[in-house]
C-alpha positions in Angstrom: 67.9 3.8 92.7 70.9 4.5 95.3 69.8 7.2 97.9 72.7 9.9 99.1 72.9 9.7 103.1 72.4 13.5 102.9 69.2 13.9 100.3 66.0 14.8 101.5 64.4 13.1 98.2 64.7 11.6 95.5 62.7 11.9 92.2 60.0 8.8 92.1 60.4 6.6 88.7 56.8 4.8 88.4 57.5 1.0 88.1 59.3 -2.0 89.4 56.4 -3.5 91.2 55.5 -6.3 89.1 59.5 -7.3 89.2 59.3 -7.2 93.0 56.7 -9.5 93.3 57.7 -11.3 90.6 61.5 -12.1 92.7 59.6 -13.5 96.0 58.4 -17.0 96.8 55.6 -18.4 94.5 53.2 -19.0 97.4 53.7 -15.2 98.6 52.8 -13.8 94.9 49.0 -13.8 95.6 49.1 -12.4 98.7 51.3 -9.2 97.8 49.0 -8.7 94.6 45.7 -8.8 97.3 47.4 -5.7 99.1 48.7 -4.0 95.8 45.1 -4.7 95.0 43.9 -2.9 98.1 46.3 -0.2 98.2 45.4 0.9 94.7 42.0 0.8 95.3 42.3 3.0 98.0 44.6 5.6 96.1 43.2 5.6 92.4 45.9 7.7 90.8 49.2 7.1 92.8 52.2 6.7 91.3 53.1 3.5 91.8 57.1 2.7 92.3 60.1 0.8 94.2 62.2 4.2 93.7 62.1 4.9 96.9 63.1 2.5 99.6 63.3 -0.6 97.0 60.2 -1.5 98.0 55.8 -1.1 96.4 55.2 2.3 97.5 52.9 5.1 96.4 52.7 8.5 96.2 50.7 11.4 95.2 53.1 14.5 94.1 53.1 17.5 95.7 53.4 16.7 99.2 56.0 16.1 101.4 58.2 13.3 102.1 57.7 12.8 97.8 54.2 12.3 98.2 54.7 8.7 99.6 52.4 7.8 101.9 51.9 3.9 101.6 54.5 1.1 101.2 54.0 -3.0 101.3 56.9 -5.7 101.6 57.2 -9.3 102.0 59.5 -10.7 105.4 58.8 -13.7 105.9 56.7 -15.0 107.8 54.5 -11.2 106.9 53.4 -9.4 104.1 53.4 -5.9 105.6 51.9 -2.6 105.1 54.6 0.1 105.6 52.2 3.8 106.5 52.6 7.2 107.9 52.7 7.5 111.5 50.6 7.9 113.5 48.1 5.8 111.4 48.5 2.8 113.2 48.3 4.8 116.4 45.0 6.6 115.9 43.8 3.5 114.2 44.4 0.6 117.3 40.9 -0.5 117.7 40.8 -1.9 114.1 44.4 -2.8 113.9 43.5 -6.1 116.4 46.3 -8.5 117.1 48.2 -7.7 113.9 51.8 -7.5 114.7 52.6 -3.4 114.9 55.4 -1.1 114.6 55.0 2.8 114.8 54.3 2.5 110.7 54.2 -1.0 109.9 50.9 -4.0 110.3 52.6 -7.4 109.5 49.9 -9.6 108.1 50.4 -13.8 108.1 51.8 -14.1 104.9 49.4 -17.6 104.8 46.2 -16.0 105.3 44.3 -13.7 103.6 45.0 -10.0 103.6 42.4 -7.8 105.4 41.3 -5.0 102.4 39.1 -3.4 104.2 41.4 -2.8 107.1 44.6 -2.1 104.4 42.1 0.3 102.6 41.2 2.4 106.0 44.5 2.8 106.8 46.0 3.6 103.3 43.3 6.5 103.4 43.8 7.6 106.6 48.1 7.8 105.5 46.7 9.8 102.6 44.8 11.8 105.0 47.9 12.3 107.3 50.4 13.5 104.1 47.6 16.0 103.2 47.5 17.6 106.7 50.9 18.0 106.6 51.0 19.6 103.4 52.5 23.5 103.9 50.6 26.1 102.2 52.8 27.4 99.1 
């Protein structure tokens, strides 16, 4: 789906994840189902889409920002987990020596991925969207 420059949002059409992870390297594959795995059992319900920044992300509707709140992506040599700031932030005692942005945690695309750690802070981005919410 092609963003316009000046949209705020765009509607989120569920699916696509299986063809992303499907179109990267074979020895990648089980690593970016380990943190779909994670990330959905952390958010039983999302939506689950590449809509949105042509990328796994999910979303709850009714918030802000289209209810996304969690993305992951494959750059090598990473998988990454894409959240709301300031997860990561508030969250630096368990993030460790994982590679960090102000949103992302690159994990070694060769090693296991973390799911407890993914599942904390996929909850806590969940936790951050609701906070933001506006009363109607």
């Amino acid at each position: 789906m092609e963003r316009k420059a000046n949209s705020k949002s765009n509607a989120i059409e569920p699916g696509g994840v299986d063809e992303y992870i499907e179109k990267c390297p074979k020895g990648i594959k089980p690593r970016l189902k380990e943190i779909r795995s994670a990330i959905r059992g952390a958010a039983p319900g999302s939506t689950e889409t590449v809509s949105y920044f042509q990328m796994p992300g999910y979303s709850y509707e009714g918030y802000d920002y289209n209810g996304m709140f969690a993305w992951f992506s494959f750059e090598a040599p990473y998988v990454r987990l894409h959240v709301r700031p300031p997860v990561l932030e508030d969250n630096i005692k368990h993030v460790g020596d994982y590679a960090t942005t102000k949103s992302i945690i690159s994990f070694a695309a060769d090693k296991a991925i973390p799911k407890a750690l993914v599942q904390k802070l996929v909850k806590a981005s969940i936790k951050v969207m609701k906070q933001n919410q506006k009363p109607a």
